[in-house]
ZAMARGU-4260 file (C-alpha; in steps of 0.2 Angstrom, whole numbers, plus 5000, padded with zeros to 4 digits):
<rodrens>
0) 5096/6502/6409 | 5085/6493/6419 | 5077/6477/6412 | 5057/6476/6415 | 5051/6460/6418
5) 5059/6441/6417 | 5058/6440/6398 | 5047/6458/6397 | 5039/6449/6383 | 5044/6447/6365
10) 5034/6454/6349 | 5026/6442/6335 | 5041/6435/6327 | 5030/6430/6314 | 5029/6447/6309
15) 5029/6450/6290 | 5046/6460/6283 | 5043/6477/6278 | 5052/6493/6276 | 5047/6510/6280
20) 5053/6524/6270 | 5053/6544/6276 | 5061/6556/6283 | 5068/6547/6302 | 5069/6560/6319
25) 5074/6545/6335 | 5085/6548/6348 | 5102/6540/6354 | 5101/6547/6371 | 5093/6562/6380
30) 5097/6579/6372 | 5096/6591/6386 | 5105/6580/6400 | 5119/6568/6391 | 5132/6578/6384
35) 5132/6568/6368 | 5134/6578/6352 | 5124/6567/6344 | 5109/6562/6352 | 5096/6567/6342
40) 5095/6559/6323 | 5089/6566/6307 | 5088/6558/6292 | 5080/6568/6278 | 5078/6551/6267
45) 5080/6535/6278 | 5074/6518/6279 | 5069/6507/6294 | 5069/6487/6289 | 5059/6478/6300
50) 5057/6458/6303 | 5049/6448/6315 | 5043/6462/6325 | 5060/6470/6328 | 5070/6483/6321
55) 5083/6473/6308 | 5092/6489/6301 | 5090/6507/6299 | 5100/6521/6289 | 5098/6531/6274
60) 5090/6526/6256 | 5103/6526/6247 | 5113/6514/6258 | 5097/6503/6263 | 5087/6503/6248
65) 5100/6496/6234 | 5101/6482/6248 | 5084/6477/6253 | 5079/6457/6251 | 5067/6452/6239
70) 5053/6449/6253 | 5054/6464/6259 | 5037/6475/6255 | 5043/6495/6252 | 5032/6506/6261
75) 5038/6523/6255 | 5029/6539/6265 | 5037/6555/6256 | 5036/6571/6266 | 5032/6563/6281
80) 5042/6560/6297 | 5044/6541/6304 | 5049/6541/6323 | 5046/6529/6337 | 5030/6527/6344
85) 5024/6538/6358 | 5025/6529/6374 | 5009/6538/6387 | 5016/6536/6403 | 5000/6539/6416
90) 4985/6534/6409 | 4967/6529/6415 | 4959/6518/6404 | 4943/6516/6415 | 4941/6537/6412
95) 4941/6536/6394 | 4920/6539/6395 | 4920/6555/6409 | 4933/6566/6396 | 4927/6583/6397
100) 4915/6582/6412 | 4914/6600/6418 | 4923/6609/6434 | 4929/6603/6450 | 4946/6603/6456
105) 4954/6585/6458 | 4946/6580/6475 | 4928/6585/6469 | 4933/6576/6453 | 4935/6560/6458
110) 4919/6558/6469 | 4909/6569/6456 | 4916/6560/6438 | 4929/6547/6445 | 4921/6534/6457
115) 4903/6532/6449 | 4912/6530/6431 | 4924/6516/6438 | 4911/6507/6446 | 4901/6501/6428
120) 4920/6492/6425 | 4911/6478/6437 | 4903/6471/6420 | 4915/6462/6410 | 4907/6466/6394
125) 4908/6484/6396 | 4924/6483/6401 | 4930/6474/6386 | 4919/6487/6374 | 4927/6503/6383
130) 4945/6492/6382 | 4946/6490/6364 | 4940/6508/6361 | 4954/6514/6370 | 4969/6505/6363
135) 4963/6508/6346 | 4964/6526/6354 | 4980/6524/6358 | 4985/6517/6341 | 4976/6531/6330
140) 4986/6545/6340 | 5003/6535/6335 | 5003/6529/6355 | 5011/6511/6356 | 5016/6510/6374
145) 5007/6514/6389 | 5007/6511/6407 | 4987/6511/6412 | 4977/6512/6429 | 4963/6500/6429
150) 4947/6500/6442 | 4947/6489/6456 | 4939/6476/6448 | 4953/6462/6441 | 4941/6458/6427
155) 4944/6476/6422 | 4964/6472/6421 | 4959/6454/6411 | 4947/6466/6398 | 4964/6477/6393
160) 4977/6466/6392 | 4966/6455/6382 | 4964/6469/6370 | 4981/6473/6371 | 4987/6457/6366
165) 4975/6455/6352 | 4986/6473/6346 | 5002/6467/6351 | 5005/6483/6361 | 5016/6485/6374
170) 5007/6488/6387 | 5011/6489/6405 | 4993/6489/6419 | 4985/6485/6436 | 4971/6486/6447
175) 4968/6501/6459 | 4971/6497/6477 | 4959/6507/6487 | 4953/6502/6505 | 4949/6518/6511
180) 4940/6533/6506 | 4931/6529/6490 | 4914/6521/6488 | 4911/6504/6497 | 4907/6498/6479
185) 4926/6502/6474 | 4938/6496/6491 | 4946/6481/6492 | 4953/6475/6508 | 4971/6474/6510
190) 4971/6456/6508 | 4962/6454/6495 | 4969/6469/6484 | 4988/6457/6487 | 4979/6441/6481
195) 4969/6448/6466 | 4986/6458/6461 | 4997/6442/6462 | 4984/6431/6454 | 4984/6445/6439
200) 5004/6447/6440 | 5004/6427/6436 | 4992/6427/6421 | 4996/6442/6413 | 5014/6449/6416
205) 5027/6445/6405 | 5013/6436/6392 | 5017/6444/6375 | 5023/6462/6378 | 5012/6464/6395
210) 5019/6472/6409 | 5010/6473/6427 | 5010/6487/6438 | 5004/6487/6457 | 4993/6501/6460
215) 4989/6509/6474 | 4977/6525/6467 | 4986/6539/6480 | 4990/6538/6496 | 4973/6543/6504
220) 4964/6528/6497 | 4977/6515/6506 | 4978/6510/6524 | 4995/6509/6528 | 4992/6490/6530
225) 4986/6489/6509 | 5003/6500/6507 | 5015/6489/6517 | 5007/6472/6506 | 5009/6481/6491
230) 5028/6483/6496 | 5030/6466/6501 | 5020/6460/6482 | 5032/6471/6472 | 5048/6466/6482
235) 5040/6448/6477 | 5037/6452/6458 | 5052/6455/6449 | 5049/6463/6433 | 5034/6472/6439
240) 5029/6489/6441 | 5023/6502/6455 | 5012/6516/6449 | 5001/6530/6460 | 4998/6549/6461
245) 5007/6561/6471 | 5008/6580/6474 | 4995/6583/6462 | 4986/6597/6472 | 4990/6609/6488
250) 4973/6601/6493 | 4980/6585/6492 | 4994/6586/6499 | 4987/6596/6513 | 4976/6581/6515
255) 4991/6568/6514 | 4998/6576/6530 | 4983/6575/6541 | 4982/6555/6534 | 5000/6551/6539
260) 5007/6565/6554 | 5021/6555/6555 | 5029/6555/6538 | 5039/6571/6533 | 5036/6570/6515
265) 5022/6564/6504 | 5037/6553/6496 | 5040/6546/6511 | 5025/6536/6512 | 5028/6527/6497
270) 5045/6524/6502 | 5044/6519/6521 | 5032/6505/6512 | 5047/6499/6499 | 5037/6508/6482
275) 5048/6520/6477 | 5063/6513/6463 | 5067/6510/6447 | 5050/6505/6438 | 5041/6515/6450
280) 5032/6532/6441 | 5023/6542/6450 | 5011/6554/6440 | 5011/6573/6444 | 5024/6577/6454
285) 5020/6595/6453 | 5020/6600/6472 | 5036/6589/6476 | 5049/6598/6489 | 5067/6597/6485
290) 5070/6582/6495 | 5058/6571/6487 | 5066/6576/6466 | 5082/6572/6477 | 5076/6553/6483
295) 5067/6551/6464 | 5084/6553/6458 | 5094/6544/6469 | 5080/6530/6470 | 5078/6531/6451
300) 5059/6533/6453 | 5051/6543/6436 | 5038/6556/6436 | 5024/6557/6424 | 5020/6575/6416
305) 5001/6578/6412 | 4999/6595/6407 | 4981/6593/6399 | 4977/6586/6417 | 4985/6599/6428
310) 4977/6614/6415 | 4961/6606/6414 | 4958/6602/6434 | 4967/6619/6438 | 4980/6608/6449
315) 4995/6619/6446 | 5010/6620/6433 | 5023/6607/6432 | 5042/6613/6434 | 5050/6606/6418
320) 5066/6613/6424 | 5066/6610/6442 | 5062/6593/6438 | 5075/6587/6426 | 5088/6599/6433
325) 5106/6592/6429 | 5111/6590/6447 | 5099/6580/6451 | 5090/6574/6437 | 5074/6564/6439
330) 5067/6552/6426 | 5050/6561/6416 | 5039/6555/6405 | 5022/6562/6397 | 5007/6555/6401
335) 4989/6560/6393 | 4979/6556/6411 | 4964/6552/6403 | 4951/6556/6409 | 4954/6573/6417
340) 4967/6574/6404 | 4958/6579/6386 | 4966/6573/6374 | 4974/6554/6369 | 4986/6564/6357
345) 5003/6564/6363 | 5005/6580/6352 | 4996/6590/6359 | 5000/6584/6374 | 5019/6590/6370
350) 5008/6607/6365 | 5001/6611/6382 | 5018/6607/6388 | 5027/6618/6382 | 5013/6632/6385
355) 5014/6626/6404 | 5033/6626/6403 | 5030/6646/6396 | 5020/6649/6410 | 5030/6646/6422
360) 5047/6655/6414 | 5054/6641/6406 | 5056/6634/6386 | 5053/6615/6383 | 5062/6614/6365
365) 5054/6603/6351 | 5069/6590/6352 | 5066/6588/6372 | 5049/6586/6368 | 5049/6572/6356
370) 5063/6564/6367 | 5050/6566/6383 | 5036/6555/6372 | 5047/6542/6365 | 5065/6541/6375
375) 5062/6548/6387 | 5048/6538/6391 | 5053/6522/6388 | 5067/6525/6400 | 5055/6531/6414
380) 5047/6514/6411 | 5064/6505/6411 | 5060/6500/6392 | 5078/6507/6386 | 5081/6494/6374
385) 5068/6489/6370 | 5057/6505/6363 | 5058/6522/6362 | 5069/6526/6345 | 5073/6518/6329
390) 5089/6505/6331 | 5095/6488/6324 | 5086/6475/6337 | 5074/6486/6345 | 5054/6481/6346
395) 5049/6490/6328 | 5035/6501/6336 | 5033/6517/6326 | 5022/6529/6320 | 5023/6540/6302
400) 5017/6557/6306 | 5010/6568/6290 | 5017/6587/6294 | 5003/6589/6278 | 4986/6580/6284
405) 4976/6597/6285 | 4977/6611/6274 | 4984/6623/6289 | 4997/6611/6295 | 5003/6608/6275
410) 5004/6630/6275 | 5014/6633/6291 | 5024/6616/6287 | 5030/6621/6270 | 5037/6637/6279
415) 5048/6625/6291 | 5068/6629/6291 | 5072/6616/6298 | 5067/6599/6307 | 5066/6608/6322
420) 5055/6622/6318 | 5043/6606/6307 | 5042/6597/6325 | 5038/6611/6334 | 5025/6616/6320
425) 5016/6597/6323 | 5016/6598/6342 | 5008/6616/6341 | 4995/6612/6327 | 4995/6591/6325
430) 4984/6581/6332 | 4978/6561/6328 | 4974/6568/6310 | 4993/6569/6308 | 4997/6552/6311
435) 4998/6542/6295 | 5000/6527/6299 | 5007/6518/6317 | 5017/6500/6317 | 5017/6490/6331
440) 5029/6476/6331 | 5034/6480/6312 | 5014/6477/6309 | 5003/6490/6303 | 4988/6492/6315
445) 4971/6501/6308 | 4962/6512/6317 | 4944/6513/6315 | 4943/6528/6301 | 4959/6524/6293
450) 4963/6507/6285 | 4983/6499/6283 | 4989/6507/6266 | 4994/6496/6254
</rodrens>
């Protein structure tokens, strides 16, 4: 497990105590890859206590609930399903306005959509404005963890995590690098992209549950000289984060080569500069040769899997299998991509992911799934420990999810055999009307059309 951060931040221990109770679905380790017998956990009728923000027990009713303190406020959701909270793990913030913009491949995209919506981040107040509506985003979709691009601007960075905290989501973030091949109203300069990031790293990481991330956007955008001092800042940083693209598109990648003759591999780049290893996600992933999964795994670098992107942008279909193959596994989280990706639910996000998987001749199972979006997550994020399930000592970040909010999901859900076939029902037909309710750090956050319930 590897620690994010100094301190990696501590939730509100002046949280109040409450305890959820539903049916609980966490995980104890990865289903498909352990070998555990017992890595994923049901409990038709369980309780999770909560206190100061952490997880203080969890287990069935009728072991928790004869033993609950006095103080403790009984939240009881029956016939819904309490997991962790999704963890997104490639998201831009600063897109959240350009979802849904019509046609263009990823190149055309960015200069089309992209770079003249990033550019308005300039203004502090819009910044804060579009900030706010996307973590209570985030939160209304049962999404408590994220790891976010910014713009270039760091007073787009300041504007998030502001928000953020005011949540007390974790959250992990940084400003796009970009020196090259952008609009002169987005580069930076090598210089001053290491200066604005380390002045950011200081204020923000660690404060809270903020995490930072250098990011450079993708390799096209850098000058090897902006990629060598984002090395040297992250060798600098402990704690912190590296996040960028990678093998997106053929296009891409085709244009990578003719940018950097000299590396063999579109990995390579990242890794001659010192910005590929644990805590390093790189989202996409879906053109990556054999040799690059194999330096992933043995650099324990994670990919991001956006399969409402790669659809929507026509970028190509993401090898599920390939990817986390046993020998060689590499580290994969989801991640929504907003704003090329459509959607902040994480459900349907696990929907077009199993259609993709389908596509290309594999099955992504229900269990794998949920493990992707919270586990599996977390551990792409080096947060093992910290998020991703439902265990004594654990941030108390989790989301209730209602397999009857809408007359169609209580019909097919009332047809379930069995919690497997009830997970895949909600990652097929759920969406953000399916989360009742989402904790973060044992508190109850509202979202703009639903009120805490008391």
């Amino acid at each position: 497990m590897q620690e994010a951060g100094r301190n990696a931040g501590a939730p509100a221990e002046d949280a109040p105590a409450v305890a959820l109770r539903g049916a609980l679905v966490y995980f104890l380790d990865d289903p498909v890859l352990s070998g555990s017998d017992r890595p994923f956990v049901h409990e038709s009728d369980g309780i999770v206590l909560c206190r100061g923000g952490r997880i203080e027990a969890v287990g069935s009713a009728a072991d928790l609930a004869p033993r609950l303190p006095p103080d403790v406020e009984l939240r009881h959701f029956p016939g819904c399903l309490i997991s962790a909270g999704f963890v997104d793990t490639h998201v831009h913030y600063v897109q959240t306005g350009i979802i849904g913009s019509y046609g263009e491949g990823l190149l055309e995209w960015l200069n089309r959509y992209t770079f003249p919506a990033e550019q308005a981040f300039a203004d502090p107040a819009h910044a804060r404005a579009v900030a706010g509506l996307f973590c209570d985003q985030l939160l209304a979709n049962g999404t408590t963890s994220a790891l976010v691009f910014c713009a270039v601007y760091p007073r787009s960075v300041d504007a998030l995590f502001a928000e953020a905290e005011a949540r007390g989501m974790r959250i992990a973030a940084g400003k796009v690098l970009m020196d090259r091949n952008a609009p002169d109203a987005l580069r930076d300069t090598a210089r001053t992209a290491y200066d604005e990031s380390r002045s950011l790293i200081a204020r923000w990481h660690g404060k809270g549950r903020l995490l930072y991330a250098i990011t450079p956007r993708f390799a096209p955008t850098s000058s090897e000289e902006q990629l060598e001092l984002a090395g040297a800042l992250w060798k600098e940083s402990p704690g912190t984060y590296v996040q960028t693209h990678i093998a997106e598109t053929r296009d891409e990648v085709a244009w990578v080569r003719e940018l950097f003759p000299g590396d063999e591999t579109y990995l390579g780049i990242y890794d001659r500069f010192g910005l590929v290893g644990p805590r390093s996600v790189l989202a996409h992933g879906i053109h990556l040769e054999e040799a690059e999964l194999c330096a992933c795994h043995e650099r324990g670098a994670a990919v991001a899997h956006c399969p409402t992107s790669n659809l929507f942008l026509g970028s190509g279909l993401f090898d599920i299998r390939r990817t986390r193959d046993p020998r060689r596994p590499v580290l994969v989280g989801m991640g929504t991509d907003i704003g090329a990706g459509t959607s902040f639910s994480m459900l349907e996000t696990l929907g077009e992911a199993y259609k993709v998987a389908r596509l290309g001749g594999a099955l992504l199972d229900p269990v794998e799934s949920l493990y992707l979006a919270t586990l599996g997550g977390a551990r792409a994020l080096g947060l093992d420990g910290k998020i991703g399930s439902i265990r004594s000592g654990w941030e108390a970040d989790l989301v209730v999810l209602d397999p009857a909010a809408t007359p169609l999901l209580a019909f097919r859900s009332a047809r379930a055999q069995s919690i497997e076939e009830l997970l895949f029902v909600l990652m097929t037909l759920g969406d953000d009307r399916a989360v009742r309710a989402t904790f973060v750090a044992g508190r109850e956050v509202p979202s703009r059309d639903r009120p805490p319930e008391h």
